[in-house]
C-alpha positions as CSV (number, residue, x, y, z in Angstrom):
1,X,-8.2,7.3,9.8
2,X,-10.0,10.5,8.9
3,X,-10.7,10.9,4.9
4,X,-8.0,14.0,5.4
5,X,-5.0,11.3,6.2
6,X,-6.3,8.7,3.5
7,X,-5.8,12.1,1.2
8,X,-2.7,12.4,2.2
9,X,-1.8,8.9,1.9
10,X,-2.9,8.8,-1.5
11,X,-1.4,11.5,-2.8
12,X,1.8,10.5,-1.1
13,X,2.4,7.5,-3.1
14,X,1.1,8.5,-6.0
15,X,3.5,10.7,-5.8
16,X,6.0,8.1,-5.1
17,X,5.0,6.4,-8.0
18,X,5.2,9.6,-10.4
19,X,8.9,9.8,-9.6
20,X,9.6,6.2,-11.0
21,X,10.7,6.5,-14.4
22,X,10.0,2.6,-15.4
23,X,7.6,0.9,-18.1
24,X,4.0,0.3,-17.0
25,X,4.1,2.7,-13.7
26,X,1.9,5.6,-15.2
27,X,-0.7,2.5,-16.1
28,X,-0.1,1.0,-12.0
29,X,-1.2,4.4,-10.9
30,X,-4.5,4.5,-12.9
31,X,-5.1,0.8,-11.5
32,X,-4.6,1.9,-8.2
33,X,-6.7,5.1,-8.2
34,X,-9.7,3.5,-9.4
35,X,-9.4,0.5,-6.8
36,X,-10.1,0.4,-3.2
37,X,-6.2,0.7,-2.4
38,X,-6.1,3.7,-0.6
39,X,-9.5,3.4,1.3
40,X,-9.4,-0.5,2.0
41,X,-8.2,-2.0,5.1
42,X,-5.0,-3.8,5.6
43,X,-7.0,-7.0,7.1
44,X,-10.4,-8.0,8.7
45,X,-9.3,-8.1,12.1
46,X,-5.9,-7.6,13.0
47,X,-3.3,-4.9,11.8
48,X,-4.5,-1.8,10.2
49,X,-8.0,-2.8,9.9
50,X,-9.6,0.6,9.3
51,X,-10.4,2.4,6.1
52,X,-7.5,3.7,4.8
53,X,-5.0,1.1,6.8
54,X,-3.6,-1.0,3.7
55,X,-2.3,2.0,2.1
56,X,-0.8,3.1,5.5
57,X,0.4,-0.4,6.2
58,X,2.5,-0.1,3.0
59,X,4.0,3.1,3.6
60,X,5.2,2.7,7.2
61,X,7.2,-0.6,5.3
62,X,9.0,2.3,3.0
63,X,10.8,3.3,5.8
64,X,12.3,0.2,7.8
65,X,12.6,-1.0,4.6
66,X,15.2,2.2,3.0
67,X,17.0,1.5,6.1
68,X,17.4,-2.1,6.3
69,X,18.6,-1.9,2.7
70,X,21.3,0.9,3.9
71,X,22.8,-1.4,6.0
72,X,23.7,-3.7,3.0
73,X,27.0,-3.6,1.2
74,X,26.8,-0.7,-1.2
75,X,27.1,-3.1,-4.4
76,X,23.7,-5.5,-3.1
77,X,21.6,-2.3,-2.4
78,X,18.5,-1.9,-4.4
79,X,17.7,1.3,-5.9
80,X,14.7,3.7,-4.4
81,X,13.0,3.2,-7.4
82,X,13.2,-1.0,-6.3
83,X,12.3,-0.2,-2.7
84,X,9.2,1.8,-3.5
85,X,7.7,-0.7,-5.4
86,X,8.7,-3.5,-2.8
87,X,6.9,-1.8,-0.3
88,X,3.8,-0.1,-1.8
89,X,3.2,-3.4,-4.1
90,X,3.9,-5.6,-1.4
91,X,0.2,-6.1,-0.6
92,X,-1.6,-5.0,-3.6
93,X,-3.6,-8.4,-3.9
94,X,-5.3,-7.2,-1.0
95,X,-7.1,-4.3,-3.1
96,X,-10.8,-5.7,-4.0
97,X,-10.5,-8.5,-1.3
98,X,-12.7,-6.9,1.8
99,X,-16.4,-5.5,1.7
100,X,-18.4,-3.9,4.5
101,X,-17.3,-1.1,6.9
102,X,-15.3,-0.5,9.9
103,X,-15.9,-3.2,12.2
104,X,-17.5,-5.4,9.5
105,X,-14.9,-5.9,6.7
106,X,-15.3,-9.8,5.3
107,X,-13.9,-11.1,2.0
108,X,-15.5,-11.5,-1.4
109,X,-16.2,-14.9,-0.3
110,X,-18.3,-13.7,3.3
111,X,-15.5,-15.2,5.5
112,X,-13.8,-13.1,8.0
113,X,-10.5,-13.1,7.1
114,X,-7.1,-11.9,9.0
């Protein structure tokens, strides 16, 4: 990804995140702009693993996600608020996790991981 797309990414959700109107959100958004969410990769060596591919790899979830939740009776459908957060928190525990650069991304621990 180019730093212009992981730019956009970011700014995306964070915008996605400003529109949630629940306790502690304002507070997620500081954690997650001084992480490595939006630059880190989604994995060492299989999906998304590129700078900028875990915050990718959660948004293209938003989407499948909104409409799988559409296709529910209207009285077990999550709110957007719910689905947001499902989907652009679904993988936060991999923020911090990888080191190294494209190509070269291992965990904390110096093992490749998937």
């Amino acid at each position: 990804m180019t730093e212009g797309e992981i730019f956009a990414n970011e700014t995306y959700i964070i915008n996605l995140f400003k529109e949630i109107k629940r306790q502690g959100v304002r507070d997620y958004i500081k954690y997650l702009e001084n992480s490595d969410f939006f630059n880190a990769p989604a994995s060492t060596r299989y999906h998304r693993d590129y700078p900028g591919g875990l915050a990718e790899h959660c948004l293209n979830l938003l989407e499948p996600l909104k409409l799988s939740n559409s296709r529910l009776k209207e009285k077990e459908q999550l709110p957007e608020d719910s689905l947001i957060i499902i989907a652009l928190c679904h993988d936060v525990c991999k923020e911090g996790l990888y080191i190294g650069d494209y190509g070269g991304y291992r965990t904390l621990e110096g093992h490749p991981a998937k």
